[in-house]
mmCIF entry with sequence, helices, sheets and N, C-alpha, C, O atoms, coordinates in Angstrom:
data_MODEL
# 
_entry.id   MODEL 
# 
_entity.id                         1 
_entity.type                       polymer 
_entity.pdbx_number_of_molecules   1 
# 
_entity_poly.entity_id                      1 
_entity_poly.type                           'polypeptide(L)' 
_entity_poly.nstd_linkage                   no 
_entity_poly.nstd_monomer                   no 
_entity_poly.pdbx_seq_one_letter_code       
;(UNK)(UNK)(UNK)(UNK)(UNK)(UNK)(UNK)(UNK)(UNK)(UNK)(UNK)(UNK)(UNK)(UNK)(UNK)(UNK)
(UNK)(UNK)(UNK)(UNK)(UNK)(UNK)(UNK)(UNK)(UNK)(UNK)(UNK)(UNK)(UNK)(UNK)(UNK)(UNK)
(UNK)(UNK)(UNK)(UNK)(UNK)(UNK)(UNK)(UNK)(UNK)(UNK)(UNK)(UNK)(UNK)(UNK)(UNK)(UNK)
(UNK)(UNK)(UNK)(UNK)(UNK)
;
_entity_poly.pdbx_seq_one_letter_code_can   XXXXXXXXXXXXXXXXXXXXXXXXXXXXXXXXXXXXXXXXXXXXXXXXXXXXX 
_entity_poly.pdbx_strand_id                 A 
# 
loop_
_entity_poly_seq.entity_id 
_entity_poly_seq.num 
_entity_poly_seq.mon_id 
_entity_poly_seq.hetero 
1 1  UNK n 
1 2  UNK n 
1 3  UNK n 
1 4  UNK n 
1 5  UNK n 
1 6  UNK n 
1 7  UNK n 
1 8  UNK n 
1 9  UNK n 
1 10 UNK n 
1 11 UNK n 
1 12 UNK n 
1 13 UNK n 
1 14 UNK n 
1 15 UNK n 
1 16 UNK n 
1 17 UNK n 
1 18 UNK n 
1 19 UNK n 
1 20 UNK n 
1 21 UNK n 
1 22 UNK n 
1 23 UNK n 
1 24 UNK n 
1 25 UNK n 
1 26 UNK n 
1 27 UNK n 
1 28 UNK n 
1 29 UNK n 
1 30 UNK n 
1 31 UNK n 
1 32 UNK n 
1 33 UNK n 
1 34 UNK n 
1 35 UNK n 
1 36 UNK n 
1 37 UNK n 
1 38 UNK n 
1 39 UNK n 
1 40 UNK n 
1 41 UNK n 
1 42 UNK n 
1 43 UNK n 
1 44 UNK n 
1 45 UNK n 
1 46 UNK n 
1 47 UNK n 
1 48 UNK n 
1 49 UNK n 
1 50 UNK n 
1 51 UNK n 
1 52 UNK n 
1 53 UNK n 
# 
_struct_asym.id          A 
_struct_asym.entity_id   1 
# 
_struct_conf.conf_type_id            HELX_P 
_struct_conf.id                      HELX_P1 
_struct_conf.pdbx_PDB_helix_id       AA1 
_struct_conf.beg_label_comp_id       UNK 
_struct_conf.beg_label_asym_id       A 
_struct_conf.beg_label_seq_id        38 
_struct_conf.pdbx_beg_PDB_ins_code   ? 
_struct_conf.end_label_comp_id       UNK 
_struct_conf.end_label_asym_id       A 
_struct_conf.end_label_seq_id        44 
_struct_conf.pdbx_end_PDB_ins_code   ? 
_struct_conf.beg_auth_comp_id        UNK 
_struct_conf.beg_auth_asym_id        A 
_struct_conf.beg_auth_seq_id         38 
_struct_conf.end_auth_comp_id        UNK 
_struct_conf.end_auth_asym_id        A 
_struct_conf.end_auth_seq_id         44 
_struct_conf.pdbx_PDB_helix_class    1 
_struct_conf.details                 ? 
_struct_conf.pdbx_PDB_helix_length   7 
# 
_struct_conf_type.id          HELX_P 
_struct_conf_type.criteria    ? 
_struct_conf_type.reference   ? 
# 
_struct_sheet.id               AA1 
_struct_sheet.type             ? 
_struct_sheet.number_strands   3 
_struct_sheet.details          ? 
# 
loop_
_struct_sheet_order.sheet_id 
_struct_sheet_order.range_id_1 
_struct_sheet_order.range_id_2 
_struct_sheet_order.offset 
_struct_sheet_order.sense 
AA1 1 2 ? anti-parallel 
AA1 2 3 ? anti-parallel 
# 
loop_
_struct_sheet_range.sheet_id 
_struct_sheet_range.id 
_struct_sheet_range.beg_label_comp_id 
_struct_sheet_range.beg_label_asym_id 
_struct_sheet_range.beg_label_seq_id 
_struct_sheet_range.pdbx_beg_PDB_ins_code 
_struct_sheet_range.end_label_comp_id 
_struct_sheet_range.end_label_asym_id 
_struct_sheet_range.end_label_seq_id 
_struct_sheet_range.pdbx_end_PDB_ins_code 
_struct_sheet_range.beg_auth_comp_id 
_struct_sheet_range.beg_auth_asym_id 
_struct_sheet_range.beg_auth_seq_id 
_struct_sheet_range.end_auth_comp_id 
_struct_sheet_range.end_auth_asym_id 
_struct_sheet_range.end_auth_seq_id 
AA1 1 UNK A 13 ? UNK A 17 ? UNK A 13 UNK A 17 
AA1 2 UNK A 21 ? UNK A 25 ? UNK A 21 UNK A 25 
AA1 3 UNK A 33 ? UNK A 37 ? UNK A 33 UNK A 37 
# 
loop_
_atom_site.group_PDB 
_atom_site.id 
_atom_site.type_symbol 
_atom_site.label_atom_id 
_atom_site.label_alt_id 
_atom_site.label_comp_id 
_atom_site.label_asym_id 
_atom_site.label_entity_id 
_atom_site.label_seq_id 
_atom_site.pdbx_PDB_ins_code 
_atom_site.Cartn_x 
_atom_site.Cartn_y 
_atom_site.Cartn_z 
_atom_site.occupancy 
_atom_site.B_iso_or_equiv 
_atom_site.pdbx_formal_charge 
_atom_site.auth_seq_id 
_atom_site.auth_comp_id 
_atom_site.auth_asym_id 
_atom_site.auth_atom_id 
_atom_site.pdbx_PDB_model_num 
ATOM 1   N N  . UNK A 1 1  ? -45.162 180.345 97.200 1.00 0.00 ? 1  UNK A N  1 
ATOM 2   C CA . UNK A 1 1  ? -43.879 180.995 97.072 1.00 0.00 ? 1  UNK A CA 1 
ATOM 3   C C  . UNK A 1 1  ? -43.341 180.822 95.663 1.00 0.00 ? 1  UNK A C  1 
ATOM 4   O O  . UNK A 1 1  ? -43.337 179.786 94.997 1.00 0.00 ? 1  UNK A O  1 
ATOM 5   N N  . UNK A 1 2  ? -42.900 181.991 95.337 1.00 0.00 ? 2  UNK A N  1 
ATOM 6   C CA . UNK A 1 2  ? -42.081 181.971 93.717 1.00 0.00 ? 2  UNK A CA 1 
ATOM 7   C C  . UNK A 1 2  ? -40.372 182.266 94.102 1.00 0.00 ? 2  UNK A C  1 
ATOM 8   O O  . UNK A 1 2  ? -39.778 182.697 95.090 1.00 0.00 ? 2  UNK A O  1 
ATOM 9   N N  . UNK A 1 3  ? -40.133 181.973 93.288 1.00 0.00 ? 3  UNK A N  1 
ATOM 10  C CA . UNK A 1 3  ? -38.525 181.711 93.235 1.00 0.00 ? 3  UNK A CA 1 
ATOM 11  C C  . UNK A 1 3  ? -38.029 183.323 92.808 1.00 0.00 ? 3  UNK A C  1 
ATOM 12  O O  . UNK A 1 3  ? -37.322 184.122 93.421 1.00 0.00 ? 3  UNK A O  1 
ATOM 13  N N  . UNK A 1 4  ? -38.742 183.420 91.454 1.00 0.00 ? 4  UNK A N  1 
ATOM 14  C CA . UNK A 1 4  ? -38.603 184.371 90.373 1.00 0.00 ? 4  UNK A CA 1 
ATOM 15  C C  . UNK A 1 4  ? -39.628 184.842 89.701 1.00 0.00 ? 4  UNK A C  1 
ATOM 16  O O  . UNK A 1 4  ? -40.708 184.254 89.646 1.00 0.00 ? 4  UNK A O  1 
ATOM 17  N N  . UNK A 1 5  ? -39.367 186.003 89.100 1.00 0.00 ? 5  UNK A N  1 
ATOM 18  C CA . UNK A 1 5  ? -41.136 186.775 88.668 1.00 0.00 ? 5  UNK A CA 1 
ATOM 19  C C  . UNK A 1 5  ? -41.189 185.739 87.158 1.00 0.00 ? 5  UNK A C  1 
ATOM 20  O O  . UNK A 1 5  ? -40.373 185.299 86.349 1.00 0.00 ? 5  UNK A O  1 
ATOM 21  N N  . UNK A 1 6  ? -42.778 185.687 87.396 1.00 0.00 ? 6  UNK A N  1 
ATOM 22  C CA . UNK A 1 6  ? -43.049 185.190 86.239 1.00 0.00 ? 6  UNK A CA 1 
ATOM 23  C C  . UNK A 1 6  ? -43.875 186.265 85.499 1.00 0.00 ? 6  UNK A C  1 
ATOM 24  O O  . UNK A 1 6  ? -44.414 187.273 85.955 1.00 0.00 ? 6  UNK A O  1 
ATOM 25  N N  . UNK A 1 7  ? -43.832 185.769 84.193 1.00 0.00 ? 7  UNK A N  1 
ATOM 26  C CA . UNK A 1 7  ? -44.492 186.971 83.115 1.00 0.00 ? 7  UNK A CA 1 
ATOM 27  C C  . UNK A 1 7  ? -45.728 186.158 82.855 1.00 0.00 ? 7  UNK A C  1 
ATOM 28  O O  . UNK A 1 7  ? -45.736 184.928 82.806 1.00 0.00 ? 7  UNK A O  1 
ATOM 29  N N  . UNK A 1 8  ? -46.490 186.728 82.736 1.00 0.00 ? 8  UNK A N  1 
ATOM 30  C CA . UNK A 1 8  ? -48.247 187.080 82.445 1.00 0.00 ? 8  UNK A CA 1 
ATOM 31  C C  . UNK A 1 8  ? -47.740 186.331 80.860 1.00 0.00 ? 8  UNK A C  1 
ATOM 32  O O  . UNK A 1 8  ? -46.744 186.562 80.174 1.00 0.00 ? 8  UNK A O  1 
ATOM 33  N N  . UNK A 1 9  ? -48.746 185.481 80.675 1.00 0.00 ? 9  UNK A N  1 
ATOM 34  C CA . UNK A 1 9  ? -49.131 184.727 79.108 1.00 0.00 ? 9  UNK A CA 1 
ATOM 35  C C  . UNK A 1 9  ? -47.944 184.775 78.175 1.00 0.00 ? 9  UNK A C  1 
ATOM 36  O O  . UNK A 1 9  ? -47.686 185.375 77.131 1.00 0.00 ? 9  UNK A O  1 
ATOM 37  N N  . UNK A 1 10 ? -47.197 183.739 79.112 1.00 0.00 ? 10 UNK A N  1 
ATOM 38  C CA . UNK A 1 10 ? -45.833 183.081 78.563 1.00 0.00 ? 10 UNK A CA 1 
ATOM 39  C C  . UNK A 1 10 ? -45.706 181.821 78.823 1.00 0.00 ? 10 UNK A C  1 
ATOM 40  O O  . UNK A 1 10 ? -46.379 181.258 79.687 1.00 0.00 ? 10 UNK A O  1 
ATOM 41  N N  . UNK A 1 11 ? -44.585 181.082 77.904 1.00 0.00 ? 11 UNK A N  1 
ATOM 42  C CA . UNK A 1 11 ? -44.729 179.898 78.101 1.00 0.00 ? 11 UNK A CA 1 
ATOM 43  C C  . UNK A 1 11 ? -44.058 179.331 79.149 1.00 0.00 ? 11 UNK A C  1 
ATOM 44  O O  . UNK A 1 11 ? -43.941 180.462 79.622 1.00 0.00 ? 11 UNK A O  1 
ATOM 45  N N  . UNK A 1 12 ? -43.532 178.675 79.919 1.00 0.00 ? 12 UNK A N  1 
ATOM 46  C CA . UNK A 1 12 ? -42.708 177.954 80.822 1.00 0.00 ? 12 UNK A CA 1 
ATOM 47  C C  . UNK A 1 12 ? -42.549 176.561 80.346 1.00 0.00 ? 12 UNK A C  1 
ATOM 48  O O  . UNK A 1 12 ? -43.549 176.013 79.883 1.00 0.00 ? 12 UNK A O  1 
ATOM 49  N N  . UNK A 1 13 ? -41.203 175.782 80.405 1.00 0.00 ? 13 UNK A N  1 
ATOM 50  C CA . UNK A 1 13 ? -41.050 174.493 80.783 1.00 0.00 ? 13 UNK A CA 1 
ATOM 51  C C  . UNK A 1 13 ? -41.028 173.924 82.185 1.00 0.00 ? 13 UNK A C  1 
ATOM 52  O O  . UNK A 1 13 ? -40.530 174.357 83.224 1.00 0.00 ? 13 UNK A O  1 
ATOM 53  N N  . UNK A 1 14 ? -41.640 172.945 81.939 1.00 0.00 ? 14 UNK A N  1 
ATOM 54  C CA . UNK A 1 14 ? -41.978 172.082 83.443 1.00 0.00 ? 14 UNK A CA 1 
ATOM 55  C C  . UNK A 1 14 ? -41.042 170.876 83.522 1.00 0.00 ? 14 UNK A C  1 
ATOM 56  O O  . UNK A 1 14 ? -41.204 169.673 83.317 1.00 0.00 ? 14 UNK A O  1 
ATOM 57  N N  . UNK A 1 15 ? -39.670 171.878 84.011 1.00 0.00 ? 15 UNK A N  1 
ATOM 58  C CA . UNK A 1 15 ? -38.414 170.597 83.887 1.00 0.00 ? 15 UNK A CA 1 
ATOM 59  C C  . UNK A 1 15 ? -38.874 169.070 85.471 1.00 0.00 ? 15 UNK A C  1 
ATOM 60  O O  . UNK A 1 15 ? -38.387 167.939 85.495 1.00 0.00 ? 15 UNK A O  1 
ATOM 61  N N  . UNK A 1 16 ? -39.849 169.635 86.473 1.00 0.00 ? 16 UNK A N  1 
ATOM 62  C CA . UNK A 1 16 ? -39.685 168.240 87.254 1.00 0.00 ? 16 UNK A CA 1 
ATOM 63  C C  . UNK A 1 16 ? -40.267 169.061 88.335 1.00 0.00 ? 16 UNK A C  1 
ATOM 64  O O  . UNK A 1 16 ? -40.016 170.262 88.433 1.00 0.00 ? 16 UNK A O  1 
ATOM 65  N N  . UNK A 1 17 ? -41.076 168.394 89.183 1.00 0.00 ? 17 UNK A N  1 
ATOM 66  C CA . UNK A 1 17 ? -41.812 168.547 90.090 1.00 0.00 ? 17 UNK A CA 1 
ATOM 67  C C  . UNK A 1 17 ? -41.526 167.059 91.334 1.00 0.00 ? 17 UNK A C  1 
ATOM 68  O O  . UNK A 1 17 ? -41.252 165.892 91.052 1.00 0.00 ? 17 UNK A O  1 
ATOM 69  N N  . UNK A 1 18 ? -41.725 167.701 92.712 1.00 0.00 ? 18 UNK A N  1 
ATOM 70  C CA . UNK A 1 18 ? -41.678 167.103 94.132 1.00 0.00 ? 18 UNK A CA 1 
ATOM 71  C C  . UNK A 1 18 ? -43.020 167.190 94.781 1.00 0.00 ? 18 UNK A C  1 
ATOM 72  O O  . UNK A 1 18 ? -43.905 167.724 94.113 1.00 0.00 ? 18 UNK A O  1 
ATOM 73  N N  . UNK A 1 19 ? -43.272 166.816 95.803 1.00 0.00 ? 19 UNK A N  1 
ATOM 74  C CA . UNK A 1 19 ? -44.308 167.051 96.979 1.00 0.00 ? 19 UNK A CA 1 
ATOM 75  C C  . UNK A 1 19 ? -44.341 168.647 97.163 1.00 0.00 ? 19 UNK A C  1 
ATOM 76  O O  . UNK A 1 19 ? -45.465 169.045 97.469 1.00 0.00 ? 19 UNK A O  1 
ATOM 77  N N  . UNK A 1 20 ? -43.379 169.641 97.050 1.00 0.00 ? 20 UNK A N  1 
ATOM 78  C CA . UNK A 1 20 ? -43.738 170.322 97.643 1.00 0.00 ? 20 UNK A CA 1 
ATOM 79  C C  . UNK A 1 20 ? -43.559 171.577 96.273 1.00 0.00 ? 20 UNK A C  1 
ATOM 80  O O  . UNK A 1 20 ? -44.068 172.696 96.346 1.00 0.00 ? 20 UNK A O  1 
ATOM 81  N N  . UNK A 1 21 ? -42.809 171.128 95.188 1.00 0.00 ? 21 UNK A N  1 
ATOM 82  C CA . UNK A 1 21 ? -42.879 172.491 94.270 1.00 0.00 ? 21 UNK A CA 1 
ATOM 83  C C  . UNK A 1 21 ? -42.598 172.123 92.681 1.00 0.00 ? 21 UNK A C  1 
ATOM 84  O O  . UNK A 1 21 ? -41.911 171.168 92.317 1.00 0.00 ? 21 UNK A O  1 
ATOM 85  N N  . UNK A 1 22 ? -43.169 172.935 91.927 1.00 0.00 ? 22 UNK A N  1 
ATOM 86  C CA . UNK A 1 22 ? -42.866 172.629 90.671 1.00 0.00 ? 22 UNK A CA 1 
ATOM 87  C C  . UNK A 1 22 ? -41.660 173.166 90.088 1.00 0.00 ? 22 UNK A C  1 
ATOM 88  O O  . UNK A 1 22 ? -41.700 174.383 90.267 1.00 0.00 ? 22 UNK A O  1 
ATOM 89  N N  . UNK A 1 23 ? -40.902 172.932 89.648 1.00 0.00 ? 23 UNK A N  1 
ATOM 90  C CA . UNK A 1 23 ? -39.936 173.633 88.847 1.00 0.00 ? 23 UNK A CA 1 
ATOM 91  C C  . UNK A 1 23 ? -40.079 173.943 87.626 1.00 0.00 ? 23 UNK A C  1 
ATOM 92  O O  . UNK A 1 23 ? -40.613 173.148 86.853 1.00 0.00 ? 23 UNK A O  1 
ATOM 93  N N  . UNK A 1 24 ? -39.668 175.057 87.250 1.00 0.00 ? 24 UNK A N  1 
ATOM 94  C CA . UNK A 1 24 ? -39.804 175.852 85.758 1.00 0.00 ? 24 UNK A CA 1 
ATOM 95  C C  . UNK A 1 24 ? -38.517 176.048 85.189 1.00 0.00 ? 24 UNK A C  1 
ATOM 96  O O  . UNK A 1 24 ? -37.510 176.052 85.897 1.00 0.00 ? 24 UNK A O  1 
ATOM 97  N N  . UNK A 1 25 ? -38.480 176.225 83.846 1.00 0.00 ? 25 UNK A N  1 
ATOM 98  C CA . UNK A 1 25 ? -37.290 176.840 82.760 1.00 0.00 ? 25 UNK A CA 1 
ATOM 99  C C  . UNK A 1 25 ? -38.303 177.834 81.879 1.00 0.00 ? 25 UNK A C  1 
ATOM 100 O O  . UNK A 1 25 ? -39.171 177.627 81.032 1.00 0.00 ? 25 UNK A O  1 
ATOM 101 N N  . UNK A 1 26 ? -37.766 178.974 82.492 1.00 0.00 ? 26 UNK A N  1 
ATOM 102 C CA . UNK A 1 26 ? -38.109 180.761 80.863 1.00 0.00 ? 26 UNK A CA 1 
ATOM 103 C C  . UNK A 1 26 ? -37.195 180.013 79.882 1.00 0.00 ? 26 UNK A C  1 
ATOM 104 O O  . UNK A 1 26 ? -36.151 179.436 80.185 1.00 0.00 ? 26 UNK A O  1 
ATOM 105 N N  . UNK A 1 27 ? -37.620 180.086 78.939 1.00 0.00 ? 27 UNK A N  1 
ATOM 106 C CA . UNK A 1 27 ? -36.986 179.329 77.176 1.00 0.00 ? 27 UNK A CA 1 
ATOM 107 C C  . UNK A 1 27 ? -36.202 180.968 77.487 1.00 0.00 ? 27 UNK A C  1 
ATOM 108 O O  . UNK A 1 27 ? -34.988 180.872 77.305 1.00 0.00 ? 27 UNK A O  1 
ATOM 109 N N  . UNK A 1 28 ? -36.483 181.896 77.758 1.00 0.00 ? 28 UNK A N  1 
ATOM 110 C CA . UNK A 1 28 ? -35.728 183.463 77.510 1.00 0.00 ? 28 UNK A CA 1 
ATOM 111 C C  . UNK A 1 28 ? -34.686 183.276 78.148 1.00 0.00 ? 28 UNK A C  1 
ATOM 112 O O  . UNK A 1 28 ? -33.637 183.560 77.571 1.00 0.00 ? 28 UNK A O  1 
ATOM 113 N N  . UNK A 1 29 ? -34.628 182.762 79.478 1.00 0.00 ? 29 UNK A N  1 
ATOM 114 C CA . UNK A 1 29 ? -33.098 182.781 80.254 1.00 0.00 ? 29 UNK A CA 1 
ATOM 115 C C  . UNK A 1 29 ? -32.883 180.957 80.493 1.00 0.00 ? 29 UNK A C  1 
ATOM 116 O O  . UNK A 1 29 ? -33.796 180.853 81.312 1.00 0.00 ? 29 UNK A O  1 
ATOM 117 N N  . UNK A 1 30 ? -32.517 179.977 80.403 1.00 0.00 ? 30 UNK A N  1 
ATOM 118 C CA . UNK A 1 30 ? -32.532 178.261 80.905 1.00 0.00 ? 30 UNK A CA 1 
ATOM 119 C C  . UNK A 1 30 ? -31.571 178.224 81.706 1.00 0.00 ? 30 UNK A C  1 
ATOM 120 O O  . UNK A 1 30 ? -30.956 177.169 81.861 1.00 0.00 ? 30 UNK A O  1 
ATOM 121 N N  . UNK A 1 31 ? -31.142 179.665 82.569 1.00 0.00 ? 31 UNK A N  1 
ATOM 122 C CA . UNK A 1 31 ? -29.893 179.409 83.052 1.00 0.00 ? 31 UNK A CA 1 
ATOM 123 C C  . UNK A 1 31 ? -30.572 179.803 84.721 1.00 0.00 ? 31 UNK A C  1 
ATOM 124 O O  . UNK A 1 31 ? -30.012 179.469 85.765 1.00 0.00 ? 31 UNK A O  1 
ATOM 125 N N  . UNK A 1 32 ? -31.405 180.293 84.671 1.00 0.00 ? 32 UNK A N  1 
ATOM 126 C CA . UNK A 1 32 ? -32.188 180.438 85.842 1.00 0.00 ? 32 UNK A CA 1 
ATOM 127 C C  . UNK A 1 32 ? -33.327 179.543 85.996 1.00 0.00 ? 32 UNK A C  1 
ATOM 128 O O  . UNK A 1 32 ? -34.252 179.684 85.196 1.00 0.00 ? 32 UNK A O  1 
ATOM 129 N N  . UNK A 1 33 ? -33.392 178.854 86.684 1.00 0.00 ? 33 UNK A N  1 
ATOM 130 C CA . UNK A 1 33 ? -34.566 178.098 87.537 1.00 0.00 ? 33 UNK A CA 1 
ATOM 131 C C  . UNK A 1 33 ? -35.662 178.803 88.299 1.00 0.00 ? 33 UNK A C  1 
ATOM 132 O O  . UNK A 1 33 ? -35.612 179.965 88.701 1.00 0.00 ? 33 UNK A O  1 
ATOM 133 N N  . UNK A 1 34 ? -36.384 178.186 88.406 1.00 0.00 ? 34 UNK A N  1 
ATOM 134 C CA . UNK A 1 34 ? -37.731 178.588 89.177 1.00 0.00 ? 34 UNK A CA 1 
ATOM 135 C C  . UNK A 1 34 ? -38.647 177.669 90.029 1.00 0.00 ? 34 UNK A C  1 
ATOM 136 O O  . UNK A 1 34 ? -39.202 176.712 89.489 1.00 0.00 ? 34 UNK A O  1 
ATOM 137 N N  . UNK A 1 35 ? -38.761 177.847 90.909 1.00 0.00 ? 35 UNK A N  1 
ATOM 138 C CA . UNK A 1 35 ? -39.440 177.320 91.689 1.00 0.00 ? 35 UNK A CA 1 
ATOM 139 C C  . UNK A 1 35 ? -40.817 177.954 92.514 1.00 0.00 ? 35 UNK A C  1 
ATOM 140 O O  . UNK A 1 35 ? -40.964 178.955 93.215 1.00 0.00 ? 35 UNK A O  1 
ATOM 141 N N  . UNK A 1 36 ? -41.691 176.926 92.098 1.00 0.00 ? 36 UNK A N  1 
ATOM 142 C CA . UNK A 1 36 ? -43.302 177.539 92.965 1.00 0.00 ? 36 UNK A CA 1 
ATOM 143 C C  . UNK A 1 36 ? -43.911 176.519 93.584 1.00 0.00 ? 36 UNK A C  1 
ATOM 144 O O  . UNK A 1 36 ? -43.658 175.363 93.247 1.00 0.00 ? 36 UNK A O  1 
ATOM 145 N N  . UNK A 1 37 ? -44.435 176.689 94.171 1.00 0.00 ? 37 UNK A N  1 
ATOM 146 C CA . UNK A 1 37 ? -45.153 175.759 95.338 1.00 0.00 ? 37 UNK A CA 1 
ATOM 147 C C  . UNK A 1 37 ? -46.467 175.127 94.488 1.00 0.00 ? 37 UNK A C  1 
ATOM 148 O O  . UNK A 1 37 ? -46.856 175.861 93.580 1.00 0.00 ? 37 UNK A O  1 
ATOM 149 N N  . UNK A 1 38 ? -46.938 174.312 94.602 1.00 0.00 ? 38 UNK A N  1 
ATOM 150 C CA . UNK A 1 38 ? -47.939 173.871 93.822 1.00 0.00 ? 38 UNK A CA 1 
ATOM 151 C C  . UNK A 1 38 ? -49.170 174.315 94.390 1.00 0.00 ? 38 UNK A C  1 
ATOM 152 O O  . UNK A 1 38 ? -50.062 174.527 93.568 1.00 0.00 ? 38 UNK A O  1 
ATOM 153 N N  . UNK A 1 39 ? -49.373 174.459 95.292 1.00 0.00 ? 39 UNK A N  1 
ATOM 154 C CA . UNK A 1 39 ? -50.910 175.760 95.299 1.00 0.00 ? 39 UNK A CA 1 
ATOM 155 C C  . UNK A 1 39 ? -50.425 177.153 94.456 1.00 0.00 ? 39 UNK A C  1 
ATOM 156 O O  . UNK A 1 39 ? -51.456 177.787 94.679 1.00 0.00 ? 39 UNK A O  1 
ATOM 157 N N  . UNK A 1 40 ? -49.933 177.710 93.976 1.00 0.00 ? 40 UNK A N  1 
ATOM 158 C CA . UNK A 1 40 ? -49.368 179.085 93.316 1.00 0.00 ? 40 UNK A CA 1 
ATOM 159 C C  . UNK A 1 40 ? -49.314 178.349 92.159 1.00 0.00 ? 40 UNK A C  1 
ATOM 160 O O  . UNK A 1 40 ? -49.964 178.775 91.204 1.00 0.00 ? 40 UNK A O  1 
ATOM 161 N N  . UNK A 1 41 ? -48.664 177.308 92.030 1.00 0.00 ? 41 UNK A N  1 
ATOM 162 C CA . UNK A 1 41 ? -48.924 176.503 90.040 1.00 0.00 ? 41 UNK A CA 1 
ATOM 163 C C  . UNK A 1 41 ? -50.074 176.677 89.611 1.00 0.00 ? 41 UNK A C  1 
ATOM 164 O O  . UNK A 1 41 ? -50.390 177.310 88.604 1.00 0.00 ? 41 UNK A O  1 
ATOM 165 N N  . UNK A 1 42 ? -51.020 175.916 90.633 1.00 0.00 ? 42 UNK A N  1 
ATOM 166 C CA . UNK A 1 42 ? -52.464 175.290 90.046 1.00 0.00 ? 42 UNK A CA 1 
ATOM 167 C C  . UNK A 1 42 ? -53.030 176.979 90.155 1.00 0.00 ? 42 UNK A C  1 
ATOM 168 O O  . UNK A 1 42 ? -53.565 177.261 89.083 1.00 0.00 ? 42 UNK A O  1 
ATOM 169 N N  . UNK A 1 43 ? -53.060 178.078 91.063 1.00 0.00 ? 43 UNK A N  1 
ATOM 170 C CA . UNK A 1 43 ? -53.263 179.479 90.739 1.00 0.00 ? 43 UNK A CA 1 
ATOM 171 C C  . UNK A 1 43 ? -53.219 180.070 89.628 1.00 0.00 ? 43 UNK A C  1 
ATOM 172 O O  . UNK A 1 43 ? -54.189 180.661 89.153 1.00 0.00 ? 43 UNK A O  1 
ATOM 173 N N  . UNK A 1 44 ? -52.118 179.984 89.089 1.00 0.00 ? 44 UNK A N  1 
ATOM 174 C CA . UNK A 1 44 ? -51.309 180.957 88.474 1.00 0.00 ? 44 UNK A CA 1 
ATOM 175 C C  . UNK A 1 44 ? -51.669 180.375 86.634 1.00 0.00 ? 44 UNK A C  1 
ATOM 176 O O  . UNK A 1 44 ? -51.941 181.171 85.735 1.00 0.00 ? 44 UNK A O  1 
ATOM 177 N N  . UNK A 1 45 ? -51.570 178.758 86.434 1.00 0.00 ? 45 UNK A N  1 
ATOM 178 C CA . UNK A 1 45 ? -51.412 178.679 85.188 1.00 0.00 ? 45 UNK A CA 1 
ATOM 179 C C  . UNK A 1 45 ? -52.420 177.346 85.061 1.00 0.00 ? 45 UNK A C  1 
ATOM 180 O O  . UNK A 1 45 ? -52.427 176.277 85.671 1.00 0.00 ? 45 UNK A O  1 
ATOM 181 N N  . UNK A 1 46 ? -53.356 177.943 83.885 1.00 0.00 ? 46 UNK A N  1 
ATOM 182 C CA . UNK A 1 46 ? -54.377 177.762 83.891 1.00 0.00 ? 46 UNK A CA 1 
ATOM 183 C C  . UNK A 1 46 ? -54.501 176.372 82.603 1.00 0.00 ? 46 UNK A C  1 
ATOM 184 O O  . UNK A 1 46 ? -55.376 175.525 82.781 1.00 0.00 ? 46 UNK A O  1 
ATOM 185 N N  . UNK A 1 47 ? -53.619 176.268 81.430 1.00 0.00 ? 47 UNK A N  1 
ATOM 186 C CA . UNK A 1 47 ? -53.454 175.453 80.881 1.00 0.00 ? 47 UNK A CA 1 
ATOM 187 C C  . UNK A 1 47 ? -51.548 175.012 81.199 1.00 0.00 ? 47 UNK A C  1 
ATOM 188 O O  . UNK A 1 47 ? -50.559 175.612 81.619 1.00 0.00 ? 47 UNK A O  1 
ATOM 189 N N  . UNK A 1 48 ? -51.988 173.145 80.522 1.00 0.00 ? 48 UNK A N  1 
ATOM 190 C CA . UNK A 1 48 ? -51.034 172.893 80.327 1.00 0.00 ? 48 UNK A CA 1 
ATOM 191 C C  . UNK A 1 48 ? -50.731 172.434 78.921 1.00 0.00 ? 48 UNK A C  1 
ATOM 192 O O  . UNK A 1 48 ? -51.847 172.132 78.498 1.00 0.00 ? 48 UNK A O  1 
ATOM 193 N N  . UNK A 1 49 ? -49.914 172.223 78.013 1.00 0.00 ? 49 UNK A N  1 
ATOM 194 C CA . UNK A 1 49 ? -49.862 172.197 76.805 1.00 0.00 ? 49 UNK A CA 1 
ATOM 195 C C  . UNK A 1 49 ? -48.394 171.000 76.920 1.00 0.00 ? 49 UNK A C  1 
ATOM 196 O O  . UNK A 1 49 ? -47.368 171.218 77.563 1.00 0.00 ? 49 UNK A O  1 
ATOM 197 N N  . UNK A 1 50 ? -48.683 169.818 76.142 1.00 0.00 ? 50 UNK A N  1 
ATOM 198 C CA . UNK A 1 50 ? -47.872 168.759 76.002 1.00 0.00 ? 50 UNK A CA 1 
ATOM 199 C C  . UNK A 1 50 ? -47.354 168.187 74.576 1.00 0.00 ? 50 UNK A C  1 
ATOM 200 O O  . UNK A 1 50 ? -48.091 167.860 73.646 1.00 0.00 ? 50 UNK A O  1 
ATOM 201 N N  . UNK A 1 51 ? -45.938 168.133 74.588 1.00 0.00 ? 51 UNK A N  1 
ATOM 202 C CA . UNK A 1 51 ? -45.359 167.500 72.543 1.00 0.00 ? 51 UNK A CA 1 
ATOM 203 C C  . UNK A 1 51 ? -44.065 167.411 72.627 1.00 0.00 ? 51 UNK A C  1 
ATOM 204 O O  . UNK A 1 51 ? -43.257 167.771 73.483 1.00 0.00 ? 51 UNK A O  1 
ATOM 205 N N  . UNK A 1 52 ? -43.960 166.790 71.449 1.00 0.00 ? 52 UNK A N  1 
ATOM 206 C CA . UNK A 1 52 ? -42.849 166.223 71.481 1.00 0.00 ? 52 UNK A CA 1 
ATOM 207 C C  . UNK A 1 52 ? -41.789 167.187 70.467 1.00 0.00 ? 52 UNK A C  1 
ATOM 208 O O  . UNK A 1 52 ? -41.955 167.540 69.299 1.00 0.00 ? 52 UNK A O  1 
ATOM 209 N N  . UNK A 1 53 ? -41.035 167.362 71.093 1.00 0.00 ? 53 UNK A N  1 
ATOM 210 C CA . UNK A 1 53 ? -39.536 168.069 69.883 1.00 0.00 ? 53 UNK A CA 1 
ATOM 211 C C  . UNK A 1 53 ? -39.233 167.192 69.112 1.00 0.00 ? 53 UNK A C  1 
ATOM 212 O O  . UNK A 1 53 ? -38.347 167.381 68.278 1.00 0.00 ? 53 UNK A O  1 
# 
């Protein structure tokens, strides 16, 4: 299950994850949340990319 559409070869932040879903931030909108189930994460996005601001 997705919360909200995600766009094809974009980036997402991975503000915090549970047992049952990952949560996302679009850098385009941070005012909307997202939520996906972690079988549809591990689907959907194929790298993860990690650094520091």
């Amino acid at each position: 299950m997705i919360s909200a559409k995600l766009v094809r070869n974009h980036a997402y932040t991975v503000s915090r994850s549970d047992s049952k879903y990952v949560y996302l931030i679009n850098p385009w909108d941070s005012s909307t949340k997202i939520h996906v189930d972690r079988k549809t994460f591990e689907e959907i996005f194929n790298a993860i990319d990690e650094f520091d601001l």
